[in-house]
N, C-alpha and C positions, 0 to 999 in steps of 0.2 A: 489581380484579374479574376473575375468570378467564372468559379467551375462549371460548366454545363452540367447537366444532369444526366447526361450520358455517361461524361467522367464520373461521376459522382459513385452511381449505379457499380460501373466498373471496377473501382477502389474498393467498397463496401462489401457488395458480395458476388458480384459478378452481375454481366447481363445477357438474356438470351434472346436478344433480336437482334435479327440477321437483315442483308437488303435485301428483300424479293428477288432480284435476279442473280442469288446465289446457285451456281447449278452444284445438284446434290447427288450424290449417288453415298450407299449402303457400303461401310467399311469394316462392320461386326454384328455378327448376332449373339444377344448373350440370354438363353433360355428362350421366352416369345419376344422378347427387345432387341430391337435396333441401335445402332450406334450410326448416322449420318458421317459426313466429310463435315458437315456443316454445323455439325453440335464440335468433330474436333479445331474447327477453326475459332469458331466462336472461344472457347479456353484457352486458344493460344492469343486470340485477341485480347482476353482477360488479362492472363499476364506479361504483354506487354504493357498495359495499362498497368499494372501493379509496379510496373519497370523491371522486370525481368529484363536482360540484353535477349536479343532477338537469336544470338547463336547458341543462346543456353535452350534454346525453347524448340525442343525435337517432336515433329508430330506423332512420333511413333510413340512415344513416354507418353504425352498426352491421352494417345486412344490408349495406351495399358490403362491408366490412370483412372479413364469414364469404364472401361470394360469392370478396372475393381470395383468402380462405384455402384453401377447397376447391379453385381452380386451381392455387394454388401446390403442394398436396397431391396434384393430380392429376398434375401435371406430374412430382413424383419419384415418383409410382408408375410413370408411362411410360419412366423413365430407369434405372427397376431400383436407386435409391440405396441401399447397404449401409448400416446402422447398427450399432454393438457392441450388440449386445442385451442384453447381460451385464451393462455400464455402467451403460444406462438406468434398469437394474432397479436396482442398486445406487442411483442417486440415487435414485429413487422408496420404496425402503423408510427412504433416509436421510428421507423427507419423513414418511413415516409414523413413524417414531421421533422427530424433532422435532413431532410434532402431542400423541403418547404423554404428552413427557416434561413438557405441560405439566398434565395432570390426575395431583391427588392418590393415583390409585389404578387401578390395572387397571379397577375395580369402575367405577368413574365415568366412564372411558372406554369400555367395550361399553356402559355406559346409556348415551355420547350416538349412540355407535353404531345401538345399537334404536331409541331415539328418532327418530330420522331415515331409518331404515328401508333400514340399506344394512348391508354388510359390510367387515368392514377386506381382507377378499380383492378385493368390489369398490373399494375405496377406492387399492389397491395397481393394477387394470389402470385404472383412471381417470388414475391419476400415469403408468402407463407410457406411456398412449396420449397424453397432453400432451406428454411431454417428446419423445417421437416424432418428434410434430406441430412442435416449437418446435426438433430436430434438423435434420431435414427442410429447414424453412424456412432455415434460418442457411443450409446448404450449397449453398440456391439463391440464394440472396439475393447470396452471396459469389461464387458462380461466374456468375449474370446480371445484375447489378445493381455492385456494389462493383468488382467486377474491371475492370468499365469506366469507371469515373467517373474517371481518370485527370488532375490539374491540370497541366498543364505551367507552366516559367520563364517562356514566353511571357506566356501568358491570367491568369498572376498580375500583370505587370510593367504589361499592356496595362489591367488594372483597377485599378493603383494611382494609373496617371496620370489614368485617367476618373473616378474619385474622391476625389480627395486632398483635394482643397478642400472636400471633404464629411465627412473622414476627425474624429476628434473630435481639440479642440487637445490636443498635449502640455501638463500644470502646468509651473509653474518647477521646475526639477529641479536637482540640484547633483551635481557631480561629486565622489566620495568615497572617501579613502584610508584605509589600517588599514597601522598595523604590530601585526605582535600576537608575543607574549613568553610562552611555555608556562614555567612556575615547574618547574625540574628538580633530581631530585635529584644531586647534585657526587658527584664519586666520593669524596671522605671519606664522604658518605652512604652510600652505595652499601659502601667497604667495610668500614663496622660492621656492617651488616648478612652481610656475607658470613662476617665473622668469626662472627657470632652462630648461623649456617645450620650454619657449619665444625661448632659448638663441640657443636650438638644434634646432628650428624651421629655426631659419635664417640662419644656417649654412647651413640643407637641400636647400632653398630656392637661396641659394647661388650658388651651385652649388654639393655640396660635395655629395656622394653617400646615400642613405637612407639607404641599407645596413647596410655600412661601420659604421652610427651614432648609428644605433641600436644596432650593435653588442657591440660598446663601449658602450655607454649609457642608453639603453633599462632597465628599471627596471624588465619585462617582461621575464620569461623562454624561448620566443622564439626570444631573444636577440642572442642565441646562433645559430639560423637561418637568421639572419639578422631581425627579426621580421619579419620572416615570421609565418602566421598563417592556411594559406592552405586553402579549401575552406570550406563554409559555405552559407547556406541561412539563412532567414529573420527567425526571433524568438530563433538563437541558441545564437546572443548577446546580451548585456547589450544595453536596445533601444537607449539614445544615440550615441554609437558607431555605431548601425545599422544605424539608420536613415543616418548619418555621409556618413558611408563607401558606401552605398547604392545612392547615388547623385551625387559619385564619377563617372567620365571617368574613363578608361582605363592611368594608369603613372598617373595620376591626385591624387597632395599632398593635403591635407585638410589642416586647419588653426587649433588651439588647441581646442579640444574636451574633454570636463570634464564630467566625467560618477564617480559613485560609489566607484573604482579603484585608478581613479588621476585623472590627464591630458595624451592624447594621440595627436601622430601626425599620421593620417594615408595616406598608400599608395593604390590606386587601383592597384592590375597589372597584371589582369584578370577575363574575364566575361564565364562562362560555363550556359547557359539554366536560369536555376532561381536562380543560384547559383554565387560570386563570391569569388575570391581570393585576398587576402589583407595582407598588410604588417603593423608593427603601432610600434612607439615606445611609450613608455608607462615612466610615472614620478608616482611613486605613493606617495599620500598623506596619512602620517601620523600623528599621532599625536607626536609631541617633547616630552622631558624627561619632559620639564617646565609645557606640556598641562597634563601629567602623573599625576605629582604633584600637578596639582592647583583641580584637578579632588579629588583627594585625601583628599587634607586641607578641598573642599569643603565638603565630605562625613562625614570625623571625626570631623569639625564643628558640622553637621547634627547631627549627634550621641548626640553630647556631649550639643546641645538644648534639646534633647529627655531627657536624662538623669537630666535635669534639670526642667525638666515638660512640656516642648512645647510638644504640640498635635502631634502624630504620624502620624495620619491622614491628618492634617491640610500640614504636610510638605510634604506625601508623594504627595498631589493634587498640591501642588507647586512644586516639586525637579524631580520628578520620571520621566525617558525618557520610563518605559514602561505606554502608555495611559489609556491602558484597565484597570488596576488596578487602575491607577491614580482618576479616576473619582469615584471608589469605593473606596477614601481613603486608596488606599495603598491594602487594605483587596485582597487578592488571593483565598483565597478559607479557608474548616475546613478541617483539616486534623488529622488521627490517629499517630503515631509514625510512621509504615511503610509507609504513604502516605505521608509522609512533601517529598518537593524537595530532590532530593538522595543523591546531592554532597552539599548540605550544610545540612545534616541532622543533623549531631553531633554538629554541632556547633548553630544549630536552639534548638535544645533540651538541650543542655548545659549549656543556656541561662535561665535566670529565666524569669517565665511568667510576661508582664509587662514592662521589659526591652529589649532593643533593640542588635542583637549580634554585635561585635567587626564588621569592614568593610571589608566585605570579598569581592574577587578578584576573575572572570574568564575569561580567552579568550578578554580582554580587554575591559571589565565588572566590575562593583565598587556596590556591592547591601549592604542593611541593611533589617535584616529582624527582627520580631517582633511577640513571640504570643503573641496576647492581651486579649484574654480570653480562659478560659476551659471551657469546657464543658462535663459534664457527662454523663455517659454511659444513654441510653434512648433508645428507641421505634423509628426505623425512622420513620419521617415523611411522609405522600403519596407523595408529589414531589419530596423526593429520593430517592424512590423504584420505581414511576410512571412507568418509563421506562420499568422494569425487569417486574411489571404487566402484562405491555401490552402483552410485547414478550411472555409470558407464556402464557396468555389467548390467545394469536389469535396462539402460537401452538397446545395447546388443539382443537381450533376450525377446526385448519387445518385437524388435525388428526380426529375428528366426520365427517369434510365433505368431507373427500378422504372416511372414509369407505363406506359414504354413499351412496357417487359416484360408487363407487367396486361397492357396493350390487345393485345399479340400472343395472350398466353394466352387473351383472351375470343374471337379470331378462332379459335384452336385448337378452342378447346371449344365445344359451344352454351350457352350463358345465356340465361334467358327471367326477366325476373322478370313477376310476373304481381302483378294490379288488387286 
């Protein structure tokens, strides 16, 4: 069912029309500003629409809430705070074109327009004067509030000892290794392929159409355009090929070019501004069924030393194409049952601890993986909680030094709410 635009408004960032025979009366004065009944109804109307339950939603929280805003708003008018005007405006008409693009028709949008009795001109200073208001506030928030709440090593270390016994326990966790084995293609692979890039190069070079070779021979989906690739600028390809296609003339064939992919041959065959247009047949290298296998004999080798007592470690520092591991013996990380890798879960946990699993296969990928120790339920330590400390303490802090900001701003300014 399509959302009005009244919902719309309301989900996004709020709306501020009311129905005319709202009767209104003055609930706050904050400095020369008013707060109405009817600016606080309107934000409780707000988040109901947001789906707030209706018992969560206290009008008195709400007027706190506008009284803080108007201070915080008063405060960057007395500080003279710049904003890109230009910007603003920009998000605001992108808000107004995401509202557009979800009615079937112009027509149906100025009718919920009328219906509601406003204008998409006012609709456009409504969005600017919010995001203003939501500018505004970030840049005090950040420079009176955030910029202070500073955790220090100390007031982390001092709270990890006054609560640790409170701290939730660690599961049993198990310590886990990977050797992992990338399936490559051998340079016998690699150079039929080169031959085959050679062989369409001197046909192009010959005379025959670049088209006509691509469409035949292109390993590339856009074999089916002749290899055409349409345009592009600098950082959308694999930098080999860029550098390549980018030194090209205009017609100008390049000689073979080996990128991540395979071998290409490319064509220039158009320049627009910073952008050009290029053509490439493409040879991609694989690995053969031989390079599949010998990947494999090497793996279940691997295993089948493990199982014999060779060091786990020792093979994963020598064997493993991923490095990061490698250098910590294989070891990946400690993990609980839910935490181990997800698609070799069952087969990691299947595994007796100690032993190494069966050599498992993904996306032409060959890994062994290994718990090597348990570990029992315990007390985390402070460098696994460190992080979670922090963020808690410096939001508490944030929280004492926004109130305390509030309470200065309400001695700055006069506030009266009134009966």
């Amino acid at each position: 069912m399509k959302k009005t635009l009244f919902a719309i408004l309301l989900v996004c960032l709020g709306f501020s029309l009311m129905a005319n025979d709202l009767v209104d009366r003055i609930l706050a004065k904050v400095g020369n500003e008013i707060i109405l009944l009817s600016d606080v109804q309107k934000n409780m109307l707000q988040m109901r629409a947001a789906g707030v339950p209706a018992e969560r939603i206290d009008p008195n929280d709400v007027l706190s809430e506008l009284i803080e805003q108007r201070l915080i708003l008063q405060k960057a008018q007395e500080l003279d705070i710049k904003l890109n005007d230009e910007r603003i405006r920009q998000y605001a008409e992108g808000y107004i074109k995401q509202i557009k693009a979800r009615y079937p028709s112009e027509e149906e949008y100025r009718h919920e327009l009328q219906a509601m009795q406003t204008t998409e001109s006012e609709l456009l200073d409504y969005y600017i004067t919010v995001l203003k208001e939501q500018a505004l506030t970030e840049q005090l928030v950040e420079r009176f509030v955030t910029s202070k709440a500073i955790v220090t090593e100390t007031e982390m270390r001092e709270f990890y000892t006054d609560h640790k016994d409170s701290l939730a326990v660690k599961p049993v966790t198990w310590e886990t290794g990977m050797i992992m084995k990338e399936i490559k293609p051998s340079k016998a692979a690699r150079n039929i392929k080169l031959q085959e890039i050679n062989a369409l190069l001197t046909r192009v070079m010959d005379g025959e159409d670049f088209a006509t070779v691509a469409r035949e021979a292109s390993d590339c989906p856009s074999s089916a355009r002749g290899g055409d690739l349409g345009f592009f600028g600098k950082g959308m390809m694999v930098k080999p090929f860029e550098d390549a296609a980018f030194d090209l003339a205009v017609d100008e064939v390049s000689g073979v070019v080996e990128s991540d992919f395979g071998f290409h041959i490319i064509k220039l065959t158009e320049k627009r501004g910073k952008e050009i247009r290029a053509s490439h047949i493409l040879k991609i290298v694989e690995p053969s069924l031989e390079d599949s296998l010998a990947a494999w004999d090497l793996m279940e080798d691997t295993r089948a030393s493990i199982m014999q007592g060779t060091d786990f470690g020792n093979l994963a520092a020598q064997l493993s194409d991923d490095k990061e591991s490698a250098q910590n013996q294989g070891i990946i990380g400690e993990f609980d049952e839910n935490g181990m890798p997800e698609l070799f879960r069952s087969a990691i946990l299947g595994t007796k601890i100690g032993e190494p699993t069966p050599v498992l296969h993904n996306e032409g990928t060959l890994y062994i993986f290994m718990r090597t120790q348990e570990l029992e339920q315990r007390v985390y330590t402070y460098d696994e909680v460190k992080d979670e400390i922090g963020a808690l303490l410096a939001q508490q802090k944030q929280i004492e030094a926004y109130t305390e900001w509030i309470e200065e701003l309400t001695k700055e300014s006069w506030v009266q709410v009134l009966p």
